[in-house]
Phi, psi and omega in degrees: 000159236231132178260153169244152158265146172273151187284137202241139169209123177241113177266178190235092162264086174244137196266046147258030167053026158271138174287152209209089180313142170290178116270129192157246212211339185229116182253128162249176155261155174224135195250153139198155180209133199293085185283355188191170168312288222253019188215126181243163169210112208235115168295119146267159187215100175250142190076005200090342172254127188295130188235335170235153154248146199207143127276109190242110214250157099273111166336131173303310176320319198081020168270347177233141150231153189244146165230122178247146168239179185194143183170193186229129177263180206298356211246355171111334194277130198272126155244178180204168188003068168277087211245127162231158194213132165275154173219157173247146197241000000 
């Protein structure tokens, strides 16, 4: 029987609104920059190209984060206000 190995992924979180290579296994660059106390705004870029935008909200309580996105996935296919909200529990 065949072991599977894991895949490894190091993203870089510097909130200077600079592109940053990942390591691994899907490689992109990631942008992120500090838009509010409680608000981030985060790029990816593959190719040269921006392919995602991401709104990453945290509730002043800190129990909820909303993430809105808007991109293209690896299949060529356009989203918009792809929204997920977290709660802590």
């Amino acid at each position: 029987m065949r072991e599977k190995t894991a895949s490894v992924e190091i993203h870089h979180y510097n909130f200077d609104g600079g592109f940053h290579q990942t390591e691994g296994s899907d490689p992109r660059e990631l942008s992120f920059k500090r838009a509010g106390q409680n608000t981030i705004e985060q790029d990816t870029r593959r190719n040269g190209t921006i392919t995602v935008h991401r709104h990453i909200e945290l509730s002043r309580d800190g129990k909820t984060m909303t993430v809105t996105a808007n991109g293209t996935t690896g299949g060529g296919q356009k989203y918009t206000n792809d929204i997920r909200v977290y709660k802590k529990k």
